[in-house]
C-alpha positions as CSV (number, residue, x, y, z in Angstrom):
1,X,-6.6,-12.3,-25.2
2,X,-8.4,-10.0,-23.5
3,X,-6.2,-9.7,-20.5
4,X,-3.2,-9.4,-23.1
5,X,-4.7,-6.1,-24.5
6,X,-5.2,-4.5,-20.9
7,X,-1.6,-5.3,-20.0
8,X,-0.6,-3.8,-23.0
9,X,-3.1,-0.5,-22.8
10,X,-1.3,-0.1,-19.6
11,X,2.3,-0.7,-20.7
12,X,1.4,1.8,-23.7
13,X,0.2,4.6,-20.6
14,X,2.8,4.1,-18.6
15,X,5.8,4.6,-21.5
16,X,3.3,7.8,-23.0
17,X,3.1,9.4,-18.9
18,X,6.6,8.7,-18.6
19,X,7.8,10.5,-22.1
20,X,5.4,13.4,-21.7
21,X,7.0,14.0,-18.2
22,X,10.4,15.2,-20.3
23,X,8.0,17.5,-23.1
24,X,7.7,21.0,-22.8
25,X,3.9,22.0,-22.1
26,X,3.4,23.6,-25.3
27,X,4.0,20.2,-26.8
28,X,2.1,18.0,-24.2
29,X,-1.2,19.1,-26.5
30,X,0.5,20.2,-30.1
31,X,2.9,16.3,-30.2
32,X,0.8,13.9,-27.5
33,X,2.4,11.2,-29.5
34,X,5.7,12.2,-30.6
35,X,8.9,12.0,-29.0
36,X,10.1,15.2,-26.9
37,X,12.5,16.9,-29.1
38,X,14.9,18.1,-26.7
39,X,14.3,16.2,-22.7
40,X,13.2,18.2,-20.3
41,X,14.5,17.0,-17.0
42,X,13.7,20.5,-15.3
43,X,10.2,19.3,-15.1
44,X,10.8,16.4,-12.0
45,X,13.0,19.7,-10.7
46,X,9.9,22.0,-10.8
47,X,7.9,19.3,-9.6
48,X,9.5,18.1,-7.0
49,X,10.4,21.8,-5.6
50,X,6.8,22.8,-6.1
51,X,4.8,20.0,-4.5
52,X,7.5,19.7,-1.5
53,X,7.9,15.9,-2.8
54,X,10.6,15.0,-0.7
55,X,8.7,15.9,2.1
56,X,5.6,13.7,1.2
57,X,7.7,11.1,-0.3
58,X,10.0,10.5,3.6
59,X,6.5,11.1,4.7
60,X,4.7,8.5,2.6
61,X,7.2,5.9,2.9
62,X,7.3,6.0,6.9
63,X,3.3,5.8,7.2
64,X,3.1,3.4,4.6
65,X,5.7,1.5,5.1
66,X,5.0,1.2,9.1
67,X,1.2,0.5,8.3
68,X,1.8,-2.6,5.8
69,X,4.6,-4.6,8.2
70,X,2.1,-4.0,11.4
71,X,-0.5,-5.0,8.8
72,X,1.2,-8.3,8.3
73,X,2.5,-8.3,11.1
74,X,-1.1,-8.7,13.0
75,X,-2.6,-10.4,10.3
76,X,-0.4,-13.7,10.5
77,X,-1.1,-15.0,13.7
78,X,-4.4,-14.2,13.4
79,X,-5.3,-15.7,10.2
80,X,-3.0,-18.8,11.2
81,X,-5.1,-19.4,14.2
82,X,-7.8,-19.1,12.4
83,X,-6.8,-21.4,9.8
84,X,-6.0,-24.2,12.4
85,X,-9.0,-23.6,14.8
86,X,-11.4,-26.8,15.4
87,X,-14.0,-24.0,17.0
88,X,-17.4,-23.2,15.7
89,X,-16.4,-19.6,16.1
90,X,-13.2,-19.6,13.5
91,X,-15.8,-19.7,10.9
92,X,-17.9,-16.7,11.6
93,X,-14.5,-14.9,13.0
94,X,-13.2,-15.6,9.5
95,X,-16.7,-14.5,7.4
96,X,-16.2,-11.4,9.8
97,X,-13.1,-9.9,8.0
98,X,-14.9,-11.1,4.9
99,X,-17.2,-8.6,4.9
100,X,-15.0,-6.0,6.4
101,X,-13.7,-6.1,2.8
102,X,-17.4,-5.2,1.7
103,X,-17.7,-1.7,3.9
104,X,-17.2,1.1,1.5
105,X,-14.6,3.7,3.0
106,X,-16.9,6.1,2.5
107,X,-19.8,5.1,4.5
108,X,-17.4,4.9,7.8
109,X,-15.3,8.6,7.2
110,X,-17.5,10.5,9.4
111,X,-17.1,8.2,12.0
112,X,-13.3,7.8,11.5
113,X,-12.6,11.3,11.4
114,X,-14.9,12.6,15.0
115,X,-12.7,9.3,16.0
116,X,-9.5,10.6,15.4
117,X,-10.5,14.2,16.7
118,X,-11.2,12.8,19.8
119,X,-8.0,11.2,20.6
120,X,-5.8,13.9,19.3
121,X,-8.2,16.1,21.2
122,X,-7.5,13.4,24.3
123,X,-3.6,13.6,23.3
124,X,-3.1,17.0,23.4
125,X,-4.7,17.9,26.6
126,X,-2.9,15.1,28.7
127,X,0.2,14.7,27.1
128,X,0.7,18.2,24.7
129,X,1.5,16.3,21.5
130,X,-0.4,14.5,18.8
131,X,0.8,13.6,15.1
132,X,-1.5,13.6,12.6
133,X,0.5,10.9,10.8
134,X,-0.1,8.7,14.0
135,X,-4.1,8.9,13.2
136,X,-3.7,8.3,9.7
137,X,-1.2,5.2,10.3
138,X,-4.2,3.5,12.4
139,X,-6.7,4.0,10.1
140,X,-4.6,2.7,8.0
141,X,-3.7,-1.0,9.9
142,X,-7.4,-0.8,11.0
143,X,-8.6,-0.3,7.3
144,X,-6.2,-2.9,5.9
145,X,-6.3,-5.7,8.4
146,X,-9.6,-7.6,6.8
147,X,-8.4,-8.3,3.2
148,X,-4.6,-9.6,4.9
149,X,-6.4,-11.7,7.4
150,X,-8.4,-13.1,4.7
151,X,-5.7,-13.4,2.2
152,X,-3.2,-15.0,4.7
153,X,-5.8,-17.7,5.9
154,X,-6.8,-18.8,3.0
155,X,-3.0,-19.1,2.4
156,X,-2.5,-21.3,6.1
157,X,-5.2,-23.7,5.2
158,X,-3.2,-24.3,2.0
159,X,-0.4,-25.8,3.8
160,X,0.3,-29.1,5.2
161,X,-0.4,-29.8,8.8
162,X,2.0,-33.0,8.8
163,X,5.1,-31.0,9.4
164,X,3.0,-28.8,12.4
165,X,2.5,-32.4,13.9
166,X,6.0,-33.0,13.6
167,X,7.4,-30.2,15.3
168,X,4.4,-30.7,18.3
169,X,5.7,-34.4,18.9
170,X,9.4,-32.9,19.0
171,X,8.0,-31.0,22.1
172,X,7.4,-27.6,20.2
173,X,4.8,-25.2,21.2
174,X,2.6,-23.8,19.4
175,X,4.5,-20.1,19.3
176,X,7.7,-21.9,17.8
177,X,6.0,-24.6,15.4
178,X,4.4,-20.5,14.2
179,X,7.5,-18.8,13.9
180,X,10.1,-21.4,12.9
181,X,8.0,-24.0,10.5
182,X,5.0,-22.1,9.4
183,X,6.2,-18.2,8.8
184,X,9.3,-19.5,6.3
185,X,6.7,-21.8,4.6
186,X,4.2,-18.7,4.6
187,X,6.4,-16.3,3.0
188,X,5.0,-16.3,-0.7
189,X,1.9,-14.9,1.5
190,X,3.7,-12.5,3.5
191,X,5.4,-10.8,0.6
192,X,2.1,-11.1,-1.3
193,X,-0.3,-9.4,1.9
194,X,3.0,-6.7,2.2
195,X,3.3,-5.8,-1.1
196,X,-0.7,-5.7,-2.3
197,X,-1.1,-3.6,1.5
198,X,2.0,-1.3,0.2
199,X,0.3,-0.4,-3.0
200,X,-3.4,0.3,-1.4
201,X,-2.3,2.5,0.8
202,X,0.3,4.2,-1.3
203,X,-2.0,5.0,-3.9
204,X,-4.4,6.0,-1.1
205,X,-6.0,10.0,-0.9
206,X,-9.5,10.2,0.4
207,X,-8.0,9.5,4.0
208,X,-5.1,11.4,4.0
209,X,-6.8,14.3,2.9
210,X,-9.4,14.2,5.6
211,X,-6.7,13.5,8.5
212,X,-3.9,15.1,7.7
213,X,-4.0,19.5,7.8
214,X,-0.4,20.2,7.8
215,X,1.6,20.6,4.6
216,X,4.4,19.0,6.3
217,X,2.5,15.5,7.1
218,X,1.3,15.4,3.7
219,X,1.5,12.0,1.9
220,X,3.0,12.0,-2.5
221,X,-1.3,11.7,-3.3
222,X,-1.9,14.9,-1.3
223,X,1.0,16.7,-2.9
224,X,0.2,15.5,-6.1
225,X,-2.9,17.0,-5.9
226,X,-1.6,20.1,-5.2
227,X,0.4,20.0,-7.7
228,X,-2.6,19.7,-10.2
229,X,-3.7,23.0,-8.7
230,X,-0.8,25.1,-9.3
231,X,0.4,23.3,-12.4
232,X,-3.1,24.3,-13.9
233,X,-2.7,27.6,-13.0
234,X,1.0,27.8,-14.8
235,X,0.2,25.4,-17.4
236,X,3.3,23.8,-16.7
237,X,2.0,20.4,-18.1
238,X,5.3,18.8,-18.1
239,X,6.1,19.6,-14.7
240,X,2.5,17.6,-13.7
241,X,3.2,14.6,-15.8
242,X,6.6,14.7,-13.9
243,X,4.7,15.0,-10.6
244,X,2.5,11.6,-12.1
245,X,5.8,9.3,-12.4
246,X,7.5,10.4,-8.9
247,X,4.3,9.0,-7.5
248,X,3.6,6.1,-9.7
249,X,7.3,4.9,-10.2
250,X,7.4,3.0,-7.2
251,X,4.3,1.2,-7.1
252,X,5.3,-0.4,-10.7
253,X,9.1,-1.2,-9.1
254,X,7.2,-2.7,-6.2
255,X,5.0,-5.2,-8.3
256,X,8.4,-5.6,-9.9
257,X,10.3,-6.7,-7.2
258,X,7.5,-8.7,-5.4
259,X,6.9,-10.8,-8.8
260,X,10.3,-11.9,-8.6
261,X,10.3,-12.7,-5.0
262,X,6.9,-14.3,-4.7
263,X,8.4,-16.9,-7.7
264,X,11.4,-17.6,-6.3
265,X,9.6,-18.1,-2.6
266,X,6.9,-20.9,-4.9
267,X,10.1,-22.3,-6.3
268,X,11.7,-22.6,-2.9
269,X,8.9,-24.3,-1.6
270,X,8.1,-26.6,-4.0
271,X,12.0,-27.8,-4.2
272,X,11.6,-28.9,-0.5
């Protein structure tokens, strides 16, 4: 009952943020619950002209979207290995990422950040170039990698070794019984590490605004925020609700999409 009510609190904020988006800010305080009179579309207009959006949006998409696959991409192997290790070490190895789950961003951002100066310090005097978006995409994978490992082995050990045994008396090695029996079998995982990885770091701000200085390599949570600034000073409330959607739109079509996939992949599986 109780999770019922949440989902539908949230369902009720997301259709109120949405339909305050098209309001005109006068009636953002006098009608919070009444239908806008006349849509405003000009509002994702000013929004998205205000808070360059297109910029942090081509911007969020490549460093988010890179992040997650490399993510997944290292976290597989690993977490299969460790999932089919018979040494005493894959325990503590896998109780390792465990508790990189546990270390609060916060506590490590000093560190992170003279980290990141130091190599685009490094970077610039040897080579003349460093992207911003580069340190920030590391932290990221870096940042991400114990909760997919974790996830994903968890997923391994849940799988049946009888068709790995298979495949090794067929004379397969170990890199092909990975990538042609396990990885298909794993894919309910995969598109479950992606898609949960997407949405953390989509949603993510407190890193993003220590790495990244230029306007031009900010992420949709940096321009949101300073979007908030000016739309305070204009009181164009409309225009910051409409900001809210751009960036929350496609984290709730993401969870959409994955829901769907990550059933059909179960289904799948449990056919064969």
């Amino acid at each position: 009952m109780f999770v019922l009510l949440w989902v539908a609190f949230n369902i009720f904020l997301l259709v109120w943020i949405v339909l305050t988006s098209l309001k005109r800010s006068k009636d953002v305080f006098d009608a919070p619950y009444q239908l806008a009179a006349a849509p405003q579309w000009d509002n994702y207009v000013s929004a998205w002209s205000v808070a360059e959006f297109g910029t942090a949006f081509a911007n969020s998409v490549l460093i988010v979207g890179i992040s997650a696959v490399l993510v997944v991409g290292l976290a597989a192997p690993a977490a299969y290995m460790l999932s089919r290790a018979r040494t005493r070490s894959a325990g503590p190895l896998t109780t390792f990422f465990a508790i990189g789950m546990g270390i609060p961003l916060q506590a490590v951002i000093i560190p992170i950040f003279v980290l990141m100066q130091n190599i685009s310090s490094f970077c610039n005097e040897q080579f003349g170039w460093w992207d911003d978006r580069l340190s920030l995409g590391m932290i990221y994978v870096a940042t991400s990698l114990p909760f997919a490992v974790f996830l994903l082995t968890g997923f391994f050990q849940s799988l049946p070794e009888e068709l790995e045994e298979a495949a090794a008396l067929d004379g397969a090695s170990t890199l092909r019984i990975f990538g042609r029996v396990m990885l298909p079998l794993a894919q309910p995982g995969l598109i479950t590490a992606l898609v949960l990885t997407t949405v953390s770091l989509w949603n993510e701000t407190l890193l993003a605004l220590v790495l990244i200085v230029d306007t031009d390599q900010q992420t949709l949570p940096q321009a949101l925020l300073g979007l908030y600034g000016t739309m305070q000073y204009t009181s164009n409330w409309g225009g910051l609700f409409a900001g809210l959607v751009v960036v929350v739109l496609p984290v709730v079509l993401a969870y959409w999409w994955a829901g769907r996939r990550i059933i059909e992949g179960l289904t799948v599986g449990a056919g064969k």
